[in-house]
C-alpha positions as CSV (number, residue, x, y, z in Angstrom):
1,X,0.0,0.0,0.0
2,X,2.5,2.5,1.1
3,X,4.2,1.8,-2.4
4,X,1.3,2.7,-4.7
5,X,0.8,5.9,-2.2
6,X,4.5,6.9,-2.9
7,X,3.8,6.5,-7.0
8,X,0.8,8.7,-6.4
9,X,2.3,11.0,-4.6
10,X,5.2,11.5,-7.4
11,X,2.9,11.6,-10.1
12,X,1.3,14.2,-8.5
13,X,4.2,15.9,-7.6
14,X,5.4,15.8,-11.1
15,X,2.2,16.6,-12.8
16,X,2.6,19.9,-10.6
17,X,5.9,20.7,-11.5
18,X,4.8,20.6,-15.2
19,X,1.8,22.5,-14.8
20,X,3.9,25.4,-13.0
21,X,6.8,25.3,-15.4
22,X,4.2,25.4,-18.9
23,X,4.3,28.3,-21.3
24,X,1.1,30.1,-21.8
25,X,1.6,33.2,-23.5
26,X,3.3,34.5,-27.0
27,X,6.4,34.7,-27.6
28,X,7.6,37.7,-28.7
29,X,6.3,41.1,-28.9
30,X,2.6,41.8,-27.8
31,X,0.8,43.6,-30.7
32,X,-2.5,45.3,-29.8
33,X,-5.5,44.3,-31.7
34,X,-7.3,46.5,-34.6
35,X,-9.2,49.3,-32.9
36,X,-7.4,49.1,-29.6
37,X,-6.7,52.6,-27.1
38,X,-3.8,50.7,-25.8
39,X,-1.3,52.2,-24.6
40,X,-3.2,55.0,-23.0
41,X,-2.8,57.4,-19.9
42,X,-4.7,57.1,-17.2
43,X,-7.3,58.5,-16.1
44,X,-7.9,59.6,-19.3
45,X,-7.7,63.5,-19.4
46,X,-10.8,64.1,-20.9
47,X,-12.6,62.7,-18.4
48,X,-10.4,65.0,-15.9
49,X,-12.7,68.1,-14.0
50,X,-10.2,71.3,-13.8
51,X,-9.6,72.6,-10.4
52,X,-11.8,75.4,-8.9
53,X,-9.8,78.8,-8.4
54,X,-10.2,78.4,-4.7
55,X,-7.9,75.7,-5.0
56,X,-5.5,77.0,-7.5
57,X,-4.9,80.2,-5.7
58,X,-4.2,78.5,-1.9
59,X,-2.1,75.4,-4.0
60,X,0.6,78.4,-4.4
């Protein structure tokens, strides 16, 4: 018994390793698809509210 729970236990064990080790991505460099905003600033400045001129007058 303890035999067949030592050969579970490193198939498991390897069946980890693989799983952690596995590529899942491109290689190479990203490219953005059609219609894509990417790379953009954020937050996006025309969704920014200008200060009030209370604020910019004490800010000095």
């Amino acid at each position: 018994m303890r035999r067949r729970q030592r050969i579970a236990c490193a198939v498991l064990l390897a069946a980890a390793a693989a799983a952690s080790v596995s590529a899942c991505g491109k290689r190479g460099k990203l490219e953005a698809p059609e219609g894509s905003t990417y790379p953009q600033s954020y937050p996006a400045p025309e969704t920014m509210i200008p200060p009030y001129e209370d604020e910019t007058e004490n800010a000095e």
